[in-house]
C-alpha angles and dihedrals in degrees: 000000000000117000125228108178121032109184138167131195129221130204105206118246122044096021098254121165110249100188133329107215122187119193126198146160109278097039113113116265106253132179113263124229140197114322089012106049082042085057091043098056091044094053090046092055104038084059094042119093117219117274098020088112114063093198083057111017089173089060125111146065100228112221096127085076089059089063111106090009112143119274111220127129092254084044097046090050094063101040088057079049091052095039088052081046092053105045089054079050105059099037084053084046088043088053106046092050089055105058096063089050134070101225128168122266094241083052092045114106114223103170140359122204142177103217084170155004112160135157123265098204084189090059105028092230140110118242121208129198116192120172109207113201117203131210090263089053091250110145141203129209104200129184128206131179109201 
């Protein structure tokens, strides 16, 4: 089974591992709760484009629209540029969704950061690191390879 999403979860403090959880083609779906269902939504509209929902047509990060973009060092320097860009995006989007909804502490974004993106010259991608932080100070260390 290929995995799409690897994430582990940190209670803040000692360091401790709160959970590892892998998801792959194959699992059965589940409904997603707190600190997963927040990741979830991160990681769905970091990798949506604008316009692609027609209930929120404002919605999305972009950075579907990097894959298969040429990787050259011009190239390489914009898209850093557009990942930084998207990932402002989406907290402010995050955010703003939010506020008109009750939602739960452990669902409720706090911050949104890039602690990476950086090029994979083996494997000709980008790959991007965010930690997402939510109200309860549960945070998410999530990888992406555009």
């Amino acid at each position: 089974m290929s995995l799409d999403l690897g994430l582990i979860t940190f209670i803040p403090g000692p360091g401790d591992y709160q959970r590892t959880a892998l998801w792959g083609f194959g699992a059965d779906p589940g409904v997603l709760s707190g600190i997963d269902k927040l990741t979830q939504k991160v990681v769905m509209l970091l990798l949506s484009d604008q316009g692609t929902d027609i209930l929120n047509p404002g919605l999305g990060g972009g950075l579907k629209s990097l894959i298969g973009k040429t990787m050259d060092k011009p190239h390489i320097a914009g898209m850093m540029t557009a990942i930084g860009n998207s990932v402002t995006t989406v907290e402010r989007q995050i955010f703003n969704l939010q506020a008109g909804e009750p939602v739960s502490l452990s669902e409720t974004l706090l911050s949104l950061t890039l602690i990476q993106a950086s090029y994979v010259k083996a494997l000709t991608t980008i790959f991007i690191e965010v930690r997402l932080v939510n109200a309860e100070g549960v945070f998410s260390l999530v990888g992406i390879l555009v």
